[in-house]
RODO-2510 file (C-alpha; in nm, 4 decimals, decimal comma):
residues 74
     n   res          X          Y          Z
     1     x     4,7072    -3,2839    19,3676
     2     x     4,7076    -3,2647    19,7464
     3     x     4,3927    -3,4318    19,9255
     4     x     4,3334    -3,3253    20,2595
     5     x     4,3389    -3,6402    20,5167
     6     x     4,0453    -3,5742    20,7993
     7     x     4,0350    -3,7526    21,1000
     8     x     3,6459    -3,7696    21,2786
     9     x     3,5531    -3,8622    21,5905
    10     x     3,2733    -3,9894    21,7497
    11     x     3,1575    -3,7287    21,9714
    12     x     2,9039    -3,9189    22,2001
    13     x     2,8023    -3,8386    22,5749
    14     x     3,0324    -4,0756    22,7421
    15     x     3,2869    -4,1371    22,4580
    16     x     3,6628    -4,0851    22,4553
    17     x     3,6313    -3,7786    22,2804
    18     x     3,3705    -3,6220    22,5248
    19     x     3,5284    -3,7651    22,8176
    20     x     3,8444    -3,5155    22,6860
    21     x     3,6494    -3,2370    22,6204
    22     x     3,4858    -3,2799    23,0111
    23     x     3,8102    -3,3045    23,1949
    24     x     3,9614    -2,9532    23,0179
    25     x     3,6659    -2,7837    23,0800
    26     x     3,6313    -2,9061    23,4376
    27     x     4,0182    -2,8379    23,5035
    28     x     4,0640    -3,1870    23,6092
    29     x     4,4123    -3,2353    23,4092
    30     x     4,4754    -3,4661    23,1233
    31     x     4,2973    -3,8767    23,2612
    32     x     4,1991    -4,0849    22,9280
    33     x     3,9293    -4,2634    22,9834
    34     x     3,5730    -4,3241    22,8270
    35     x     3,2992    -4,5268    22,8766
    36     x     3,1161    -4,7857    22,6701
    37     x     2,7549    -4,6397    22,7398
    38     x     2,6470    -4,3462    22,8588
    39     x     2,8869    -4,1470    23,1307
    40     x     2,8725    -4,3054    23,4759
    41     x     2,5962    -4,5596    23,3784
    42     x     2,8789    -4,8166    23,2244
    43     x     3,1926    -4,9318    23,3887
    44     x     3,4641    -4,6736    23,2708
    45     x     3,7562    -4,8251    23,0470
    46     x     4,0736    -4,6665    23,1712
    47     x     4,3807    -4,5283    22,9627
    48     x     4,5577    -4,9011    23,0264
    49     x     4,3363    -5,0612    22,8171
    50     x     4,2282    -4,7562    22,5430
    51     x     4,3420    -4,8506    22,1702
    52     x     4,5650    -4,5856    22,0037
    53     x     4,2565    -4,4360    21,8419
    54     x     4,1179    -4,3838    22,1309
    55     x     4,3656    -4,1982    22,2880
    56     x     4,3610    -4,0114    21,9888
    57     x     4,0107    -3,9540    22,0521
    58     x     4,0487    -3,8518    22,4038
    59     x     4,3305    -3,6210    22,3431
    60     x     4,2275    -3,4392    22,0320
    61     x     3,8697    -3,3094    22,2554
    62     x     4,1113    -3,2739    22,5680
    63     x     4,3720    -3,0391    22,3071
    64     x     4,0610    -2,8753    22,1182
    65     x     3,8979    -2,7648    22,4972
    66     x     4,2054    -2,6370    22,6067
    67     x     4,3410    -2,4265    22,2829
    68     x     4,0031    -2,1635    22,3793
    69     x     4,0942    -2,0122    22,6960
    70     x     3,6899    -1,9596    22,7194
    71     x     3,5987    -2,3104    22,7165
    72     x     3,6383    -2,3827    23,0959
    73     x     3,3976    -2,3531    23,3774
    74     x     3,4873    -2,0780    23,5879
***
């Protein structure tokens, strides 16, 4: 029996995964980063000091943006 492994991510304004999804769609090019709170009310936490996970985060919504050609603000 194969079991499918799943992976989710917490999808929150301001999160790593969000953060991903924000700089595809605003062609900014690949930055991690998050923040703890909400976006620009909490002092940003920068790719230096991001776990694994979250880098995983950040580039699985950065990836996901970027694999539908529609998802960017023209």
């Amino acid at each position: 029996m194969l079991l499918e492994m799943r992976t989710y991510f917490d999808a929150r304004h301001g999160g790593p995964y969000d953060r991903g999804t924000a700089d595809s769609w605003y062609s900014r090019g690949r930055n991690p980063h998050f923040f703890r709170g909400a976006s620009y009310d909490s002092a940003p936490v920068e790719e230096k000091d991001m776990t694994p996970f979250e880098l995983k985060e950040y580039n699985a919504g950065f990836d996901e943006n970027e694999s539908d050609p529609n998802a960017r603000k023209n």
